[in-house]
TIKOLNU-87850 format. One line per field, with one value per residue (C-alpha): x, y, z. Coordinates in steps of 0.1 Angstrom, whole numbers. Layout:
REM TIKOLNU-87850
east = c(X | ...)
north = c(Y | ...)
up = c(Z | ...)
This chain:
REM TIKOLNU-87850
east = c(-214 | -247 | -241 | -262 | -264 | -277 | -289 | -330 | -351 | -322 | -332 | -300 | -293 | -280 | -254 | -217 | -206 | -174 | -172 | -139 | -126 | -107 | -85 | -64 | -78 | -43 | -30 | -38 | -74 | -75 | -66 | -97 | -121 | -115 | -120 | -151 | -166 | -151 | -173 | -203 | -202 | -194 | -229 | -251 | -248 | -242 | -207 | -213 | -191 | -200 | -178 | -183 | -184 | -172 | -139 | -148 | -116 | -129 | -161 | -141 | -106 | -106 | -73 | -76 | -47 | -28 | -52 | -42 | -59 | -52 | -84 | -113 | -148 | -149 | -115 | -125 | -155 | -135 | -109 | -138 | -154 | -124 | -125 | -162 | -181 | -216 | -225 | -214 | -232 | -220 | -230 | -230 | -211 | -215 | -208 | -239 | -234 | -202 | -219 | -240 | -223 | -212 | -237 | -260 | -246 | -243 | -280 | -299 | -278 | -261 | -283 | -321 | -312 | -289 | -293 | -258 | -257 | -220 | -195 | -159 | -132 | -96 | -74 | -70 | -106 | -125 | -156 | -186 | -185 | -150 | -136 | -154 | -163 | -134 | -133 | -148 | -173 | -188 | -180 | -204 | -226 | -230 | -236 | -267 | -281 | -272 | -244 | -211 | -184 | -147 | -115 | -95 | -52 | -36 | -13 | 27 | 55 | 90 | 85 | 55 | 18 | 3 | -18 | -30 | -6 | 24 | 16 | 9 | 42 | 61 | 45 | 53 | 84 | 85 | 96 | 72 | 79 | 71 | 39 | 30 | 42 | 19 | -10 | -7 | -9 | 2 | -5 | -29 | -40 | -63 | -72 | -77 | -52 | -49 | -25 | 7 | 36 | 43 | 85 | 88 | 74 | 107 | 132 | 113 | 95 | 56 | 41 | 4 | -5 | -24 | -51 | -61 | -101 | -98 | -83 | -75 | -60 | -21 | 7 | 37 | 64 | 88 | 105 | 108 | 86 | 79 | 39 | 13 | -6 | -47 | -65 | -96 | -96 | -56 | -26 | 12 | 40 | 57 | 74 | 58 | 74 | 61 | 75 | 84 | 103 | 134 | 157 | 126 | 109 | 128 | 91 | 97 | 58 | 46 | 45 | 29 | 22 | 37 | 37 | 51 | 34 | 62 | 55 | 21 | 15 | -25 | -41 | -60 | -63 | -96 | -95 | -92 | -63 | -51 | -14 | 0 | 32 | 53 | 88 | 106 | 135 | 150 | 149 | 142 | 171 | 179 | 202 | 228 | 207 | 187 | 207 | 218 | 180 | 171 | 200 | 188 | 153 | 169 | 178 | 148 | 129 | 153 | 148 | 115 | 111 | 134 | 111 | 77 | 82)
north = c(-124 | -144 | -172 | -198 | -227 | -253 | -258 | -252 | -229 | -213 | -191 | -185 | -177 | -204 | -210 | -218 | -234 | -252 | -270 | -280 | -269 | -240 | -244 | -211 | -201 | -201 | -189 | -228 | -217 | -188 | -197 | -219 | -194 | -164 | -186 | -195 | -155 | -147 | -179 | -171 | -132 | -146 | -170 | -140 | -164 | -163 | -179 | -201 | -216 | -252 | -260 | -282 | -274 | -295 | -295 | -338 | -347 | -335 | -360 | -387 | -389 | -410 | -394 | -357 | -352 | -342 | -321 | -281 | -259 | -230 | -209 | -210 | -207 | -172 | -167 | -181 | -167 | -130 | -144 | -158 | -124 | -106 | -126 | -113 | -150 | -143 | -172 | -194 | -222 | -242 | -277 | -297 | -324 | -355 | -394 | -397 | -374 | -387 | -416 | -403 | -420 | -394 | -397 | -394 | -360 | -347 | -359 | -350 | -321 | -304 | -305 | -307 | -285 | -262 | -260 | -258 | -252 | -250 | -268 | -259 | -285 | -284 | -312 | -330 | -332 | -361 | -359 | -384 | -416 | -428 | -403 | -420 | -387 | -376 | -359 | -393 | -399 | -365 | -359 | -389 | -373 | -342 | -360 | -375 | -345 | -320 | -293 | -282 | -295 | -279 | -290 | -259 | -273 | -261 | -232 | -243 | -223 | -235 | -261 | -276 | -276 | -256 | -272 | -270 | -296 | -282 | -249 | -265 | -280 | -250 | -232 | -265 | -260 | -225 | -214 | -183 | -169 | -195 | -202 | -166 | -166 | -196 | -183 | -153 | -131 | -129 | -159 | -145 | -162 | -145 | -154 | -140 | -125 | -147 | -140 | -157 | -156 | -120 | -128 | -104 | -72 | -80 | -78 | -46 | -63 | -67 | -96 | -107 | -143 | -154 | -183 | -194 | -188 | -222 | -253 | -265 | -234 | -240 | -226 | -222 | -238 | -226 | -195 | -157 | -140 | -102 | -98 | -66 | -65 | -56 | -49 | -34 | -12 | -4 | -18 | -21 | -36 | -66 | -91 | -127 | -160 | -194 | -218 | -232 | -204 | -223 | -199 | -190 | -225 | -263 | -281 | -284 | -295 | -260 | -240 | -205 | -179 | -145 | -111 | -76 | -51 | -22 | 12 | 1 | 1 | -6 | -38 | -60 | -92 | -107 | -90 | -105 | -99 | -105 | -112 | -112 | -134 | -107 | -120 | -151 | -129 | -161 | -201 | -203 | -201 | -213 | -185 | -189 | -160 | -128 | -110 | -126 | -128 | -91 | -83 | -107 | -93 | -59 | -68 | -86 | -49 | -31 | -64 | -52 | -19 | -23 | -46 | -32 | 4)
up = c(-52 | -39 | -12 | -12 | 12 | -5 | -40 | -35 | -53 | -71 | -100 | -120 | -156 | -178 | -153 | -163 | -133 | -118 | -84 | -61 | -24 | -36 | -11 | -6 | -39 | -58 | -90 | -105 | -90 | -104 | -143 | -136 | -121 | -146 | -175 | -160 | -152 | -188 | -206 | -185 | -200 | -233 | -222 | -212 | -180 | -142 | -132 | -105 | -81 | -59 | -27 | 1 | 37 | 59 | 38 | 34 | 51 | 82 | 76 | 63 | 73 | 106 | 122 | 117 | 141 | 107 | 90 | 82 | 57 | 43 | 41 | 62 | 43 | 52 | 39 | 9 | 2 | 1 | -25 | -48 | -42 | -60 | -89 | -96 | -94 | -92 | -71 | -42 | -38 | -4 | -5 | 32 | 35 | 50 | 48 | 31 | 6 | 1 | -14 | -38 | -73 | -95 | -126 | -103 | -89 | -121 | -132 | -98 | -88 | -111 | -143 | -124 | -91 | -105 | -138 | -154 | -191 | -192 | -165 | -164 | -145 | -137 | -150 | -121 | -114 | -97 | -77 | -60 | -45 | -43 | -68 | -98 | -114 | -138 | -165 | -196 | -165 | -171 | -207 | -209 | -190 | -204 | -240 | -227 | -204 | -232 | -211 | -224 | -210 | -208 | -191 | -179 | -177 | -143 | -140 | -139 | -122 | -130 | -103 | -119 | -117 | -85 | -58 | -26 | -12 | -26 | -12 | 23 | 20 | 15 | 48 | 68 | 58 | 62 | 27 | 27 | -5 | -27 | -9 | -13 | -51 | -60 | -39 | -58 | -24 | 8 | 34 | 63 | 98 | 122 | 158 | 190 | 215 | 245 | 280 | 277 | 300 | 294 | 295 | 264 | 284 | 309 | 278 | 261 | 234 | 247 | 225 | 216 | 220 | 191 | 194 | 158 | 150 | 128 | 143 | 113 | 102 | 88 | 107 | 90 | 102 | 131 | 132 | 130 | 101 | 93 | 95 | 84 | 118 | 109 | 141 | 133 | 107 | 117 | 101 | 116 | 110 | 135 | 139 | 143 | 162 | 160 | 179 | 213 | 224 | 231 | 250 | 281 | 279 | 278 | 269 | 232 | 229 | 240 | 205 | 201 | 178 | 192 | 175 | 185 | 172 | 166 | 176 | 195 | 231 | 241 | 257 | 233 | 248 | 238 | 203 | 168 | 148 | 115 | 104 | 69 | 66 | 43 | 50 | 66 | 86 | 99 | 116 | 156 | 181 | 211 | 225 | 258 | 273 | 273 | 265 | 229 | 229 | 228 | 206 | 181 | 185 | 178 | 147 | 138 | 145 | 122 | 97 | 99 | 94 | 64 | 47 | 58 | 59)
């Protein structure tokens, strides 16, 4: 797959194209994205794919307290790779661009900078100023500039159509597998190990602190998970808390992401790691001591091991 940033001087070949966020690049993304590589072969084409960085709700949202987002561009550049897209193109977004009315995206843009002979969109799809672009907008559109036009229906599981909200929703929540089912793969965050308060080497179970690389990155919500550990080109299993650690620490506000890597022993502060949400093992718990603590732990290893190994 070629990256592009920006859409000048591109040479493709009677590009079949589709645009969006992709974010998390789910299954509904994915019913989307292989009809476009398959039409683009059928084409003797290029498959082409158009996403926006910043995501725009970073450029126009005005309290982005709120905001979480499940892959990071370089994240989602990897999943589109997979699907064997030819090209990303990454457009920049800003407030002005925002405010480019959609005909005239589709005219300026799309048709005279990219030169899309064939544009595939979801069912849900709307796009330029204000969200005036849906799909009669551009079937208009592509009678008068001459490009074929095709509306792709989203994927349903027996809860209903797949999205990126609903999916976000479900790791809030912390109901893991369904996130991971309508993703289609396993749920990932990586960051960097950071110092924390080190209680877990007193009760035999060393953790890593984990500092996000994205801000905006979503953390699932609260509680004990089993994780596939990637440090460089390593993987182990562990055993992952988020939360505010309510036995060893009465501020409620202070919430971290802790891992113990099983079987593993070396300093790695300042090192990036990868975790790979396998398996919720069970809610957060305030326990009467450390005692109940490490038992619990205990079990949580032997959970696992069960589950990962």
């Amino acid at each position: 797959m070629i990256v592009h940033e920006g859409y000048e001087k591109l040479h493709l070949i009677s590009p079949v194209v589709t645009l969006g966020i992709f974010d998390g690049v789910h299954r509904g993304h994915m019913a989307l994205l292989e009809c476009l590589v398959s039409r683009a072969r059928e084409e003797n084409g290029e498959s082409v794919v158009i996403t926006f960085s910043p995501h725009p709700r970073l450029v126009l949202d005005q309290n982005k307290n709120n905001l979480s987002f499940l892959t990071t561009m370089e994240e989602k550049k990897a999943l589109l790779e997979k699907v064997n897209v030819d090209h990303l193109i990454i457009i920049e977004f800003s407030t002005r661009f925002s405010n480019i009315p959609a005909c005239d995206f589709i005219k300026d843009i799309l048709v005279e900078k990219i030169g899309t002979k064939h544009l595939i969109i979801g069912y849900n799809h709307h796009f330029g100023r204000k969200g005036e672009g849906d799909f009669n907008t551009i079937k208009i559109c592509s009678e008068e500039l001459g490009f074929k036009l095709e509306q792709v229906q989203g994927y349903h599981s027996e809860e209903g159509a797949i999205s990126s909200s609903s999916i976000r929703d479900a790791l809030s929540k912390g109901n893991l597998d369904d996130a991971n089912r309508w993703l289609g793969y396993s749920y990932s965050v990586s960051g960097t190990i950071i110092e924390g308060r080190k209680i877990g080497r007193t009760i035999g179970f060393p953790t890593a602190n984990i500092k996000p690389d994205f801000q905006y990155k979503l953390i699932p919500g609260n509680g004990v998970y089993a994780v596939e550990v990637r440090l460089d080109d390593q993987i182990f299993p562990g055993m992952l808390s988020i939360g505010s650690n309510p036995t060893v620490n009465d501020d409620i506000r202070l919430k971290s992401i802790e891992v113990h890597i099983l079987n593993f022993d070396k300093d790695i502060y300042g090192r990036e790691i990868t975790v790979v949400f396998r398996k919720r093992l069970r809610d957060e718990k305030k326990f009467e001591n450390l005692k109940q603590l490490t038992e619990q732990m205990s079990q949580d290893k032997q959970d696992t091991l069960r589950l990962l190994t």
